[in-house]
C-alpha positions as CSV (number, residue, x, y, z in Angstrom):
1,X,59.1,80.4,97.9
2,X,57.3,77.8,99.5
3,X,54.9,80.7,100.7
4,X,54.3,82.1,97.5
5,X,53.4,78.5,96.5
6,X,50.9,77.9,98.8
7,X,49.4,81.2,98.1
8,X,49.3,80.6,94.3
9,X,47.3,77.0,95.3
10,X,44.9,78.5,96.9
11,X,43.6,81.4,94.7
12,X,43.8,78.1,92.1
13,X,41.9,76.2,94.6
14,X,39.9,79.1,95.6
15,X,38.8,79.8,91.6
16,X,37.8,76.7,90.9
17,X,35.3,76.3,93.5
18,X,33.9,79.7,92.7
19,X,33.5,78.3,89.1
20,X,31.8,75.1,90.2
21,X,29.3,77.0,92.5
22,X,28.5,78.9,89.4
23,X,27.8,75.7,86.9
24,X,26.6,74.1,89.8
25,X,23.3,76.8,89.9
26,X,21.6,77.5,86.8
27,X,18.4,79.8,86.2
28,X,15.5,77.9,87.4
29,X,13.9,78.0,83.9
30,X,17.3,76.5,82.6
31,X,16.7,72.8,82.1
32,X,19.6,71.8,80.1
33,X,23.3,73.3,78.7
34,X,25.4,72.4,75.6
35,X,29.1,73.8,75.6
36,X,27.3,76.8,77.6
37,X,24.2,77.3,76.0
38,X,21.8,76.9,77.6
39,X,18.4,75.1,77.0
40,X,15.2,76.5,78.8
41,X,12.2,74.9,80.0
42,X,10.1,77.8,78.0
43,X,11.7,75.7,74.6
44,X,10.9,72.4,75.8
45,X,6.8,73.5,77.1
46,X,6.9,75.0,73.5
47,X,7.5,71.7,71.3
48,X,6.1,69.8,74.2
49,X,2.5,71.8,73.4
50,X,2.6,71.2,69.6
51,X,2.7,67.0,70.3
52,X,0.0,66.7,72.6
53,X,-3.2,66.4,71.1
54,X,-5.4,69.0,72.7
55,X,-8.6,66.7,71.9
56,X,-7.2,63.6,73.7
57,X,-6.9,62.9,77.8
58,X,-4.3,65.2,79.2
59,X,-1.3,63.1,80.1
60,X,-0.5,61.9,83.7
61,X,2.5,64.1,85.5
62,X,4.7,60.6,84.9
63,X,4.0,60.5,80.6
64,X,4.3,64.3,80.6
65,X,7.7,64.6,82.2
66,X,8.7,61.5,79.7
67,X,7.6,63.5,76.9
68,X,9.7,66.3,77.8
69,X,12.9,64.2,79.0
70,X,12.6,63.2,74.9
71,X,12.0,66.6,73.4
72,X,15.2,68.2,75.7
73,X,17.1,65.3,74.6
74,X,16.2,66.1,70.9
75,X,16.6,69.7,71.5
76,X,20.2,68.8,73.3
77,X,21.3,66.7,69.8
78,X,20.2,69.6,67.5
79,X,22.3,72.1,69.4
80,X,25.4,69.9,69.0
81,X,24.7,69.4,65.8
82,X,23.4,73.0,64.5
83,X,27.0,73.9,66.9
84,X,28.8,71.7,64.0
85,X,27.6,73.3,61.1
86,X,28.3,76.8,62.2
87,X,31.8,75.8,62.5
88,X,31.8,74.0,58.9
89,X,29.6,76.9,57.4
90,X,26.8,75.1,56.6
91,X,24.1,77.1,58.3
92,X,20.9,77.6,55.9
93,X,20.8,81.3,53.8
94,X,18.2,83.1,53.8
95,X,16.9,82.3,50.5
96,X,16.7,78.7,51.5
97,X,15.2,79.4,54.6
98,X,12.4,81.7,52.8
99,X,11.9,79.0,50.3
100,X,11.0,76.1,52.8
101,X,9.2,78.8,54.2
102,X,6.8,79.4,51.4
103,X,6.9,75.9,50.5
104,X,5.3,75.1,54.5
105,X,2.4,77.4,53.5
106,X,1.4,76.7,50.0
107,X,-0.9,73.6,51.4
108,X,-3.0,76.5,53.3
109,X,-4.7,79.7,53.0
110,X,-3.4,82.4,54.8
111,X,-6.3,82.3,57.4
112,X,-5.2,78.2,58.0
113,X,-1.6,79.2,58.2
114,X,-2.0,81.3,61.1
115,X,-4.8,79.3,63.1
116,X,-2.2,77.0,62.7
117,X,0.8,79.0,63.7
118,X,-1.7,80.0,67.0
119,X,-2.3,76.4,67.9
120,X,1.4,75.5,67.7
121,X,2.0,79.0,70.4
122,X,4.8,80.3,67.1
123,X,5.2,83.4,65.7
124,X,6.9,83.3,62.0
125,X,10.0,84.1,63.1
126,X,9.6,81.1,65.0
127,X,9.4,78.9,62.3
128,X,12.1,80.2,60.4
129,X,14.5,79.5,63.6
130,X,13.1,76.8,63.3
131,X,13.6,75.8,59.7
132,X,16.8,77.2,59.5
133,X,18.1,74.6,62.3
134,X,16.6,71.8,60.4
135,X,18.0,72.7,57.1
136,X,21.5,73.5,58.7
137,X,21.7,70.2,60.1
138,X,20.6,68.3,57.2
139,X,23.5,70.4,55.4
140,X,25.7,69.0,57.6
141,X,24.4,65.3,58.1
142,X,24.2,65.3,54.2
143,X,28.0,66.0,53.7
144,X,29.1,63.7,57.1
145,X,26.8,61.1,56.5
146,X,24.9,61.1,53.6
147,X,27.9,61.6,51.1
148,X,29.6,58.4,52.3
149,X,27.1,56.0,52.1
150,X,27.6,53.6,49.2
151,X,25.9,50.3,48.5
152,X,28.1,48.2,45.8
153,X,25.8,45.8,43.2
154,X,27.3,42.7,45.4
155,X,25.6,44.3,48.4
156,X,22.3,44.1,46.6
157,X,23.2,40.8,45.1
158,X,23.8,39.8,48.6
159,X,20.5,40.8,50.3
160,X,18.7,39.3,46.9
161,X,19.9,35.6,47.8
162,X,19.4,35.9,51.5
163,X,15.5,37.0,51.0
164,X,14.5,35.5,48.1
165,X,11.1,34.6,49.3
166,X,10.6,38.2,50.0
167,X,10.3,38.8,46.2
168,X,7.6,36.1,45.9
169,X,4.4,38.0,45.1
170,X,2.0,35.2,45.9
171,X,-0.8,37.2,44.3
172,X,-1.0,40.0,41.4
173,X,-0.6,43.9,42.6
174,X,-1.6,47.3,41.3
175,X,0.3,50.6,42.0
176,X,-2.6,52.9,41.9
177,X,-2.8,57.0,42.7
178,X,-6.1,58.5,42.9
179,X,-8.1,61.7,43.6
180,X,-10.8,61.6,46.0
181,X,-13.2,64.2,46.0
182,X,-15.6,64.2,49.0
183,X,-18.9,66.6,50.0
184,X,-17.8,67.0,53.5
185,X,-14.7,68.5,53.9
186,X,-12.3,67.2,56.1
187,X,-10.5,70.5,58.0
188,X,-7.3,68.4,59.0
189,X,-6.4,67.9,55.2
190,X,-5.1,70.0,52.8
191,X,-4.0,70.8,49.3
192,X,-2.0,73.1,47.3
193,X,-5.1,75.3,46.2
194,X,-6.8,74.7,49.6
195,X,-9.9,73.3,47.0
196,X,-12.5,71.5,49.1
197,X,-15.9,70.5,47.7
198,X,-18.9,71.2,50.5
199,X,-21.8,69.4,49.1
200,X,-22.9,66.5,46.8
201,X,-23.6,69.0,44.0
202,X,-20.1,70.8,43.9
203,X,-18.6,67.1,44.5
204,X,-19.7,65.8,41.4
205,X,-19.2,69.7,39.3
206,X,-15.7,68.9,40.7
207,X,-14.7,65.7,39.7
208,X,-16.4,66.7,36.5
209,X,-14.0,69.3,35.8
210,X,-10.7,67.8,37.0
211,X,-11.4,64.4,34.9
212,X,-11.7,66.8,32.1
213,X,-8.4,68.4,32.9
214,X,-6.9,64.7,33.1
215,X,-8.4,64.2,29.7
216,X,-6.5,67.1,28.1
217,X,-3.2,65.9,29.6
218,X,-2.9,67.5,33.1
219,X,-0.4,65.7,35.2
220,X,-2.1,63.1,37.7
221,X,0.3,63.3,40.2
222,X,-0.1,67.6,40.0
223,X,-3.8,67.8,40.3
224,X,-3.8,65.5,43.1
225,X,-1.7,67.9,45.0
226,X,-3.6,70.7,43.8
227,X,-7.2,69.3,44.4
228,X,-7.4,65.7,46.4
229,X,-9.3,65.9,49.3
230,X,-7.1,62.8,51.6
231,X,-4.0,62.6,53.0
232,X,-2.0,61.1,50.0
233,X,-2.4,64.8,48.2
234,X,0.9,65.4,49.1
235,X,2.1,62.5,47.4
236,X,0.5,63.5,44.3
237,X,-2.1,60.6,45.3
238,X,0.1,57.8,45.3
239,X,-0.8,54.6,47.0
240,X,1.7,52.5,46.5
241,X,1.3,48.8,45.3
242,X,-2.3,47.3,46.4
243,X,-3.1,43.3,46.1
244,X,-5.3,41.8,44.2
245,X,-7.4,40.6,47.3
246,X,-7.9,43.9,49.0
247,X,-10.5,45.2,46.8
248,X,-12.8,42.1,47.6
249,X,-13.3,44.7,50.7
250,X,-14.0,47.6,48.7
251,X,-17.3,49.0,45.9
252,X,-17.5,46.0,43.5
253,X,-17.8,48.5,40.8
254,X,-14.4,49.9,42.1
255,X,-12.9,46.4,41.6
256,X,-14.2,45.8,38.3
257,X,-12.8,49.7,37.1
258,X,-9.0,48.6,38.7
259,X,-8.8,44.7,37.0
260,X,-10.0,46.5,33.6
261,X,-7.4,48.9,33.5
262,X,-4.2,49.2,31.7
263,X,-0.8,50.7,33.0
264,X,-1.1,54.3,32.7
265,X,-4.5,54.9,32.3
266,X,-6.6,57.1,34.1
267,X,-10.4,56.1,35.2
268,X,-13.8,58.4,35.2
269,X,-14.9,59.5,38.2
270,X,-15.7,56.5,40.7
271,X,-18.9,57.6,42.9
272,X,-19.1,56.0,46.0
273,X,-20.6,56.5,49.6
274,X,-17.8,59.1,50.5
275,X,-17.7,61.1,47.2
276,X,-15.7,60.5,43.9
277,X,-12.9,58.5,42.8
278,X,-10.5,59.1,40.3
279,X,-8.1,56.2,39.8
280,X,-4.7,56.0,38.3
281,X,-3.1,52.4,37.3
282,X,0.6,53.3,37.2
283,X,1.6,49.6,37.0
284,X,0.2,46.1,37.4
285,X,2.7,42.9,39.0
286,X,1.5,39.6,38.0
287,X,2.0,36.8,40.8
288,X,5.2,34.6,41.0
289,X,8.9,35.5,42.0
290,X,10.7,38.5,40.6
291,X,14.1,38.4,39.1
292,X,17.5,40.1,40.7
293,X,17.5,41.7,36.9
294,X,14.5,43.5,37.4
295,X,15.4,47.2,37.8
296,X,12.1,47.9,40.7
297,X,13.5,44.7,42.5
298,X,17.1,46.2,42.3
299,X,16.2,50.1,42.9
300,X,14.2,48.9,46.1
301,X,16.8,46.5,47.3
302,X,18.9,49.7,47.5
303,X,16.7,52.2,49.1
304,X,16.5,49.6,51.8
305,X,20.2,49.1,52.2
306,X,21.0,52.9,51.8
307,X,17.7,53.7,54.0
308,X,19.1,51.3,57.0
309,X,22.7,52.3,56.4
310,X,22.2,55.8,57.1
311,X,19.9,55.3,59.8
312,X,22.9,53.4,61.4
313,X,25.5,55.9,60.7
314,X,24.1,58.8,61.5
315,X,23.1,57.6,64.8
316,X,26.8,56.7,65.2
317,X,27.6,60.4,64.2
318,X,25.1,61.6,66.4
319,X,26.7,60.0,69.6
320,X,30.1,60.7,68.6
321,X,29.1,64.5,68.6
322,X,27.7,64.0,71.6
323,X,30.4,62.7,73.5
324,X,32.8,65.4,72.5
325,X,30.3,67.8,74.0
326,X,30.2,69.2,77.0
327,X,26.5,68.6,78.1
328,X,24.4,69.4,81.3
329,X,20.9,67.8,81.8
330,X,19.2,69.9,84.4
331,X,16.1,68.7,84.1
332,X,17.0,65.1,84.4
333,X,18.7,65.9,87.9
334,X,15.7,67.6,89.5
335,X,13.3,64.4,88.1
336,X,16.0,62.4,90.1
337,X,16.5,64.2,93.0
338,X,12.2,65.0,93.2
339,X,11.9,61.0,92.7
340,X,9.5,61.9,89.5
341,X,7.8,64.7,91.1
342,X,9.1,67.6,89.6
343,X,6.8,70.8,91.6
344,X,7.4,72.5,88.3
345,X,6.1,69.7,85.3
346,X,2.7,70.8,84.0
């Protein structure tokens, strides 16, 4: 008996250190593993490409390996997490996948697209891996994290009284949108029908032609995403609340077009050194402190509190996952053991 268990303990014994040699010696090329699947360094160079600017001083070995300890560390917590929602069957369909898809390229033409697809090193099937890991994890963050976030009136009655100089407007603002419409066009923005004006003359023919669409009730926030030449296109032009005191730095004429304005309306084309200007006044503040009953103090009271809640737990559900996993971080033991001198970081 006391043969046969000594024999048993060592094909045990035997076993396991057969199994730690094996996790013990990855693939060179894998840098990471997350419950046994494994990461590779091919992933990590990919995303790593698409972040550095190929216009700017290539990074020192030091900020390079830094970048990548981040993106495998990102790559690591969307594993776990895209592990999740397989289990909980929230991964992304098809349909949705091909609608986020289409909805990526309306901003370009086709030719853009794929420049932009060849600068970024993906193929399209690529980017729809891609999209559906996002959308499968915001499935699942949505229903662990999202869903349970509630902030009570009392919470916002609460943060009201505690920053009440916060809602002190010590001068009079205006929520503005606009279209800009320049001669030289800009090749790192975009809109929805990739509309670009490429001299003075077809400047001003443009702005001609969308304030007469405005005029016959187009929706501002729709032809600035269809035609705006800046970045806040996307945003159907939106600028958010500006003060009073900011346009003493712009066009005089400019000023003079914003203080005569009345909620809602819509200006004429604005030249100026960089093109045209059409302005949108969607509201005007007046100074002096605003009230816990008005509904924009209260609605942006909220977003804040449900913004920074949610922030907060899903952090926490991100390290919970995490801790539950069974993770490997290859890369980070070769930095270690190299002193910061990996042979292999480019």
């Amino acid at each position: 008996m006391k043969r046969r268990i000594l024999t048993l303990a060592a094909i045990v014994a035997c076993a396991l250190v057969v199994s730690c040699k094996k996790e013990a010696t990855p693939g060179p090329d894998v840098w990471a593993a997350v419950d046994g699947k494994e990461i590779t360094r091919g992933e990590v160079e990919k995303d790593f490409r698409s972040r550095v600017n190929p216009e700017a001083p290539e990074p020192s070995q030091e900020e390079a390996l830094s970048l990548k300890l981040s993106i495998l560390d990102e790559l690591v917590n969307s594993e776990i997490l895209l592990e999740r929602a397989n289990k909980m069957n929230l991964v992304a369909s098809d349909a949705e996948v091909e609608d986020k898809f289409t909805e990526s390229k309306s901003p370009f033409t086709e030719e853009e697209f794929q420049r932009k697809l060849k600068e970024s090193g993906l193929a399209v099937n690529d980017l729809k891996s891609d999209i559906r890991r996002q959308l499968s994890i915001q499935k699942l963050l949505n229903r662990e994290v999202v869903a349970k976030i509630s902030i009570t009136d009392q919470d916002v009655s609460d943060f009201y009284n505690k920053n009440r100089a916060q809602f002190n407007v010590v001068e009079p603002q205006y929520h503005i949108a606009q279209i800009v419409i320049t001669p030289r066009p800009d090749p790192s923005v975009h809109n929805r029908k990739s509309d670009k004006a490429g001299n003075e003359a077809e400047a001003g023919r443009k702005a001609a032609m969308l304030a007469q669409k405005l005029k016959a009730g187009a929706d501002f926030a729709q032809v600035a995403m269809d035609y705006s030449e800046d970045s806040t296109a996307s945003s159907g032009g939106d600028i958010g609340f500006v003060p009073e005191s900011a346009f003493n730095r712009s066009d005089p004429s400019l000023k003079r077009m914003v203080l005569s304005m009345a909620p809602g309306q819509v200006s004429q084309p604005i030249p100026g050194a960089g093109g045209y200007r059409i302005l949108k006044l969607i509201a005007k503040e007046p100074a002096g402190q605003r009230d816990l009953s008005d509904p924009q103090v209260q609605q942006g009271i909220r977003d804040a509190l449900r913004n920074h809640k949610e922030q907060l737990l899903r952090s926490a559900y991100i390290t919970e996952a995490r801790d539950e996993a069974h993770v490997t971080n290859y890369l980070a033991r070769q930095i270690l053991e190299s002193a910061g001198k990996l042979p292999t970081a480019k």
